[in-house]
C-alpha positions as CSV (number, residue, x, y, z in Angstrom):
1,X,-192.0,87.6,-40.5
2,X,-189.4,89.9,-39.3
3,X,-188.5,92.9,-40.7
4,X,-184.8,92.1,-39.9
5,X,-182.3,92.5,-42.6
6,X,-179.9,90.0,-43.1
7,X,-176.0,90.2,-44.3
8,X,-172.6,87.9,-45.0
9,X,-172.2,87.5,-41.1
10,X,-175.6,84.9,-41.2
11,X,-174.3,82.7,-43.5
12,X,-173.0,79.7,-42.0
13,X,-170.8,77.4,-43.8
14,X,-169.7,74.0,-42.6
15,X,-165.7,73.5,-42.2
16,X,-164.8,70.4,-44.6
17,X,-162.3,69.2,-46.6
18,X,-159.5,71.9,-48.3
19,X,-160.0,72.3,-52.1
20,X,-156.0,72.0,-51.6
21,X,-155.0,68.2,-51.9
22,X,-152.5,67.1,-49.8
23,X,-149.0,66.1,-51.5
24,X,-147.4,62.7,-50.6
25,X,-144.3,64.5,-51.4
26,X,-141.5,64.3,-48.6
27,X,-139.1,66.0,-47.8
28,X,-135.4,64.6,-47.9
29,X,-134.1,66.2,-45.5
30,X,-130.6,66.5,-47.4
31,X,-129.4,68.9,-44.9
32,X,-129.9,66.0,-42.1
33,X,-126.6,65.3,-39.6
34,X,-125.7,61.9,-38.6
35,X,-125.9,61.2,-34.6
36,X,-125.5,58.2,-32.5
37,X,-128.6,57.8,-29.9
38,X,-127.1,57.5,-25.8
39,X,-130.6,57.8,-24.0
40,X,-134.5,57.1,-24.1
41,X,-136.6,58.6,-21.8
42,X,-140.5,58.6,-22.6
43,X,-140.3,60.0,-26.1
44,X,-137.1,61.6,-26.1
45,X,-133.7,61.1,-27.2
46,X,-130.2,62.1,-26.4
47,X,-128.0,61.8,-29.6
48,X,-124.3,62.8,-29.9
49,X,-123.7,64.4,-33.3
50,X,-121.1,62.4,-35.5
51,X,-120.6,60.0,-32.5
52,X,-119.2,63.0,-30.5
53,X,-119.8,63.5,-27.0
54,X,-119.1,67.1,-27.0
55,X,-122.0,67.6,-29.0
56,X,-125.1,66.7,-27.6
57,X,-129.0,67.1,-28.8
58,X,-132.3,66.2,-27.6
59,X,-134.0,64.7,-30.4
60,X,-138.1,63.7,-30.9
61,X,-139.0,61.3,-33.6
62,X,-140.5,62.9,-36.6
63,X,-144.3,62.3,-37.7
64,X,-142.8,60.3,-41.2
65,X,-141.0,57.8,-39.4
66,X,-144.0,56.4,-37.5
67,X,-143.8,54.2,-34.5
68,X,-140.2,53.2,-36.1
69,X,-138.2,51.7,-33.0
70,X,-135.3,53.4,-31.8
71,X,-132.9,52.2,-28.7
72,X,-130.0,53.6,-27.6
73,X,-127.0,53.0,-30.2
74,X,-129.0,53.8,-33.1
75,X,-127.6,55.7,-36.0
76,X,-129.6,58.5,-36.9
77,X,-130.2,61.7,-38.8
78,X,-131.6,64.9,-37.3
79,X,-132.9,67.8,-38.6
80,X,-134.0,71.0,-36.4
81,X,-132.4,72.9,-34.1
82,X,-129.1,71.5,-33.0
83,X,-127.4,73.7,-31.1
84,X,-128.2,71.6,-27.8
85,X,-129.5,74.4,-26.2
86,X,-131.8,74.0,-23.2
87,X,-135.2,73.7,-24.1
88,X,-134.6,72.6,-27.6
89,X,-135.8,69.8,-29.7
90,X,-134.4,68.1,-32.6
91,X,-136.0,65.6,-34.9
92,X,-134.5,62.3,-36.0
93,X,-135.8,61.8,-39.6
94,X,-133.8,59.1,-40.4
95,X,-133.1,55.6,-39.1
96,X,-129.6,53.7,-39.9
97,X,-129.3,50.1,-41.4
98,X,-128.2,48.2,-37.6
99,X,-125.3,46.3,-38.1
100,X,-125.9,44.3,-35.0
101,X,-128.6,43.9,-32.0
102,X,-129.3,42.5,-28.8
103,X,-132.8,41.7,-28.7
104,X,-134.4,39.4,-26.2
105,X,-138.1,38.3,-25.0
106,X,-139.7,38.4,-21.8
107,X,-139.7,34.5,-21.3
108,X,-139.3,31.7,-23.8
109,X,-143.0,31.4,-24.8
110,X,-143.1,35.6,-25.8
111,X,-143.0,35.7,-29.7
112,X,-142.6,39.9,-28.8
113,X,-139.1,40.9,-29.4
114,X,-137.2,43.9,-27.4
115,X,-134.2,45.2,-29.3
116,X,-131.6,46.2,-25.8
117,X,-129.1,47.6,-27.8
118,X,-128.2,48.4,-31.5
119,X,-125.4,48.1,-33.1
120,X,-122.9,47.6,-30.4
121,X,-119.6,45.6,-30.9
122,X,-119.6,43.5,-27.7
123,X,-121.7,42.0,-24.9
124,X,-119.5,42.1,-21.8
125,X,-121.7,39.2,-19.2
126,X,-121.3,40.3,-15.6
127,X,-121.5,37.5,-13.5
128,X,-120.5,37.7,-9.3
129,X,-118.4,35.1,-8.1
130,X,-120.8,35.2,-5.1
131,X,-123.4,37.6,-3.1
132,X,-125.4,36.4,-5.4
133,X,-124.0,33.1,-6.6
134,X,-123.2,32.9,-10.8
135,X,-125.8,31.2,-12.6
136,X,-124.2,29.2,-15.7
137,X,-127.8,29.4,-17.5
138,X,-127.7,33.5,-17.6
139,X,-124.5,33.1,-18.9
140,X,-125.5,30.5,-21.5
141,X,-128.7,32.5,-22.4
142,X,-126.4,36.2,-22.9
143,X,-123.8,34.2,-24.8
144,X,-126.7,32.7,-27.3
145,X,-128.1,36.3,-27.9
146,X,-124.8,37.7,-28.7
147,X,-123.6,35.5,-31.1
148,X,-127.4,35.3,-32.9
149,X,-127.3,39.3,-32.9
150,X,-123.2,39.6,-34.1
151,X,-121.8,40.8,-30.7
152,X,-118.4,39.4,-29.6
153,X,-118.8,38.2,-26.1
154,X,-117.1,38.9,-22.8
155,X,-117.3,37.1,-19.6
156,X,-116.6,39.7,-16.7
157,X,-116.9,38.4,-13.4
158,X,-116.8,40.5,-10.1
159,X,-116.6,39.7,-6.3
160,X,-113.8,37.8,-7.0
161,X,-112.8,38.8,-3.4
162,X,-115.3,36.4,-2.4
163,X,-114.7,33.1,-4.4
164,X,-112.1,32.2,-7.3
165,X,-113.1,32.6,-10.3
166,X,-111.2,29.5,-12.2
167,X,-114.1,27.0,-11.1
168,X,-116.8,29.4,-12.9
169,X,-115.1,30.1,-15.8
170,X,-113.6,26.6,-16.7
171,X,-117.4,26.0,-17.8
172,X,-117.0,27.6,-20.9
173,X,-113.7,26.7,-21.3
174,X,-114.2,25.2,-24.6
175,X,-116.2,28.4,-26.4
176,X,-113.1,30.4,-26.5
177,X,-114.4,32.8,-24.4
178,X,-112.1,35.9,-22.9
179,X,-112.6,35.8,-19.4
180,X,-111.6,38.9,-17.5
181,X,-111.8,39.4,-13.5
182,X,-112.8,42.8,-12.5
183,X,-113.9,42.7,-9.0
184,X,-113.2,46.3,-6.3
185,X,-109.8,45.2,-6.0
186,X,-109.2,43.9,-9.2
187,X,-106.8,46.2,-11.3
188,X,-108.4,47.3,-14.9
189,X,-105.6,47.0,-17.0
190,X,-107.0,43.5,-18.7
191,X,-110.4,45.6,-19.1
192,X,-109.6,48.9,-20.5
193,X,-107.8,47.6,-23.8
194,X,-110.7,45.4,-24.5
195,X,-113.1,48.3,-25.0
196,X,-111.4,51.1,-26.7
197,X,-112.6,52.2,-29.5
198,X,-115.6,50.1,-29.6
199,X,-119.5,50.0,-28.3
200,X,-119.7,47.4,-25.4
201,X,-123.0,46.7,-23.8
202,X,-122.7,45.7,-20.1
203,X,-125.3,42.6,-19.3
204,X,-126.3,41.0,-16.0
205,X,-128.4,40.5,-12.8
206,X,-129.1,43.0,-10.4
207,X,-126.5,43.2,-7.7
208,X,-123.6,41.9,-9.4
209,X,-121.6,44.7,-9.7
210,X,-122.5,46.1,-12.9
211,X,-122.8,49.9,-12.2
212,X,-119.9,49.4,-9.8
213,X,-117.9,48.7,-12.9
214,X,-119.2,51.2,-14.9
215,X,-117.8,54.2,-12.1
216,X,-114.6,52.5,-12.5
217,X,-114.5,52.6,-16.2
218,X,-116.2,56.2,-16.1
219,X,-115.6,58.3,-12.7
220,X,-118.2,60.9,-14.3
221,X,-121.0,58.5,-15.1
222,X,-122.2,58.9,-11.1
223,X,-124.1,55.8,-11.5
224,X,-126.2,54.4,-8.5
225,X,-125.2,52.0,-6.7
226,X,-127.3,49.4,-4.3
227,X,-126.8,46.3,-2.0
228,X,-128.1,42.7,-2.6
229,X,-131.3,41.9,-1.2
230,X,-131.9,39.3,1.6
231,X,-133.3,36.5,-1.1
232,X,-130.0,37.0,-3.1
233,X,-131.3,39.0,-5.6
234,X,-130.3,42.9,-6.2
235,X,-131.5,45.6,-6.3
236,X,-132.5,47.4,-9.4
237,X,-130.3,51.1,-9.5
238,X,-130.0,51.3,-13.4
239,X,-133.1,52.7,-14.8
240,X,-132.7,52.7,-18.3
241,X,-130.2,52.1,-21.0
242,X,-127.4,54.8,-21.5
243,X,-124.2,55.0,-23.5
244,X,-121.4,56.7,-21.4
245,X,-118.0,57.8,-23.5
246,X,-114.4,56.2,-22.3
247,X,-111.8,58.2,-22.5
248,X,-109.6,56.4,-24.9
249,X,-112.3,55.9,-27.0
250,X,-115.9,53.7,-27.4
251,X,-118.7,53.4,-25.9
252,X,-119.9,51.7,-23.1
253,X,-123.5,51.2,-22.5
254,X,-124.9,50.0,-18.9
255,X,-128.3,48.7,-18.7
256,X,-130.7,47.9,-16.4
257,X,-130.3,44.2,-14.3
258,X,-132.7,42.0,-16.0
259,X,-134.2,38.8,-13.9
260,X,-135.0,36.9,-17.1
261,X,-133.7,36.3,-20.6
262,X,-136.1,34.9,-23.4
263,X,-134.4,33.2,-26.2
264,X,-137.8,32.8,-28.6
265,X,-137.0,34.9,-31.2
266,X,-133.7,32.6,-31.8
267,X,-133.0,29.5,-33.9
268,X,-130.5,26.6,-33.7
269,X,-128.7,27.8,-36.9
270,X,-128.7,31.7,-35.6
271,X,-126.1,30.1,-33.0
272,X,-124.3,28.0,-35.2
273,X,-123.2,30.3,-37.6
274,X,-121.4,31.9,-35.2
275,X,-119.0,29.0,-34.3
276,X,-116.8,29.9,-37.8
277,X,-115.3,26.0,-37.4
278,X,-118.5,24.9,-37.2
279,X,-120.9,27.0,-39.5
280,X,-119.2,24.9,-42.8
281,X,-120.3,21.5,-41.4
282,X,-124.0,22.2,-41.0
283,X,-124.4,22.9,-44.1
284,X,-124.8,19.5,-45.0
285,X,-127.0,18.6,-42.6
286,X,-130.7,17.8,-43.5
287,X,-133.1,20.7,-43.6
288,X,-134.8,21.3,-40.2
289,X,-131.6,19.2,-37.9
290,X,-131.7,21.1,-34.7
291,X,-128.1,20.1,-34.4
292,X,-128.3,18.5,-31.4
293,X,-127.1,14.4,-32.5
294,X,-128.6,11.5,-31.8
295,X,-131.3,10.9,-31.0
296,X,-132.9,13.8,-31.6
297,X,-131.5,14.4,-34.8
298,X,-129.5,11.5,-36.1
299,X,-128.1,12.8,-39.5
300,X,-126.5,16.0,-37.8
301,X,-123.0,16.3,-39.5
302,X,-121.5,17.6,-36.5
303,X,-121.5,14.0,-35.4
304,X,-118.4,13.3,-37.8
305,X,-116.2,15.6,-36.5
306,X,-113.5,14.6,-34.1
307,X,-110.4,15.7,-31.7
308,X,-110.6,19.8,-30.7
309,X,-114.1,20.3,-33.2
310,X,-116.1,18.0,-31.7
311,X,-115.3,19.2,-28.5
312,X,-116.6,22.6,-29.6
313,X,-119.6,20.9,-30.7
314,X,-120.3,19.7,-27.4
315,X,-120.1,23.1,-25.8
316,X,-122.2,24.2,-28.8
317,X,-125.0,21.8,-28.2
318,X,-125.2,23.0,-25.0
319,X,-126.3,26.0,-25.6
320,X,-128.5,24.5,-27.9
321,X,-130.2,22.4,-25.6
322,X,-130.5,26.0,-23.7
323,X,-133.2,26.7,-26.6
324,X,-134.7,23.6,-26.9
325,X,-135.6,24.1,-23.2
């Protein structure tokens, strides 16, 4: 054997668990400000404190919340440094209750919803006249999603230099639907008023305008611009999601053009209940009525209704059949 001497430095001990037990205690963050998320980009949020736009702060989402979903229009509380300085991070501790949403699937079959847009007051639909031609189903699908999610919806159609825009929008004559015009030449007096002092998600195809509107609305939002393609659809120039401030007051937020609109996370009665001289009669239908009459579902109440009602039920079932694919 060696004659070596050994001390403290040969011991070796293996790490495990602290004798310290870990509280479940959390903090609750009393000192948390409210903010309103504007942007998402790969982990990170941009939040205006108290809604202001004067006061921005990058935000990441603290360990406690989890893989809690957060979009753009969120309420939420933050914690940290919030100076908005360069280089510095909040943290959002705290999500809001949403008074509204715009969710929507990839396709009709995807049981996964995507939340667009939280707690927004309107869904402005921005169909072009032409270059590419309007399609009535995006328009019935975005009309369905608003009213299931609580959004008051606007049709805005653009390129109006290009075809008139009475034949299009005498479709939906009977939902009670403001229509506005907004095309490049199109003066934005009928547009402005409708947005102030509210949160207005802008909705619609690539190519139709959209971002076009948006510089209109707000000269400093920069946003890109791009031409139609050759197969009549546009070209994607919105990336992501962003709230931009108006002037007068609200919130407008442009997304990016979508080429499809799943409806499965919807039901019949989601719809209904937004038609207020409707939502009384279907209570006395029988449990499981899809609404839609004979034959599919003979006892639907709606069927006694006459004069201007049952002509809203009649644009109601057709979104309806919209769902039932």
């Amino acid at each position: 054997m060696s004659g070596r001497e050994y001390d403290e430095t040969d011991v070796r001990v293996r790490p495990g668990k602290g004798s310290r037990p870990r509280t479940k205690n959390r903090p609750d963050h009393a000192d948390a400000r409210s903010a309103m998320v504007v942007t998402v980009d790969r982990g990170r949020w941009g939040c205006v404190l108290g809604g202001d736009p004067g006061r921005p702060v990058t935000a990441m989402r603290a360990r406690e919340l989890g893989r809690t979903p957060i979009v753009v229009g969120d309420d939420v509380d933050v914690v940290g440094d919030l100076s908005g300085r360069t280089d510095t991070l909040a943290r959002i501790v705290r999500r809001g209750e949403r008074r509204t949403v715009l969710r929507r699937t990839a396709d009709d079959t995807d049981p996964t919803e995507r939340v667009v847009v939280a707690n927004a007051d309107q869904l402005m639909i921005v169909v072009a006249l032409a270059d590419p031609p309007p399609r009535t189903g995006f328009v019935e699908r975005a009309l369905i999603a608003a009213y299931a999610g609580g959004l008051q919806p606007i049709l805005c159609l653009t390129k109006s230099d290009l075809a008139p825009a009475e034949p299009f929008a005498a479709q939906f004559a009977d939902l009670d639907l403001t229509v506005i015009t907004a095309g490049r030449d199109d003066p934005l007096e009928q547009v402005q008023p409708l947005l102030t002092d509210l949160v207005t998600v802008l909705l619609g195809h690539s190519g139709v305008g959209k971002s076009t509107l948006v510089n209109r609305l707000v000269p400093e939002a920069f946003r890109a611009t791009g031409d139609v393609s050759g197969v009549g659809k546009g070209k994607h120039t919105s990336t992501q999601s962003v709230a931009l401030p108006l002037k007068a007051g609200g919130w407008v937020v442009d997304t990016p053009g979508i080429r499809s609109f799943g409806l499965a996370h919807i039901q019949p009665d989601d719809v209904m209940l937004a038609f207020s001289d409707l939502a009384g009669a279907i209570e006395d239908c029988p449990r499981g009525c899809g609404h839609m009459g004979p034959p599919a579902d003979p006892e639907c109440a709606l069927d006694a209704l006459t004069g201007a009602a049952a002509a809203r039920v009649a644009a109601a079932r057709r979104l309806l059949a919209v769902l039932s694919g």
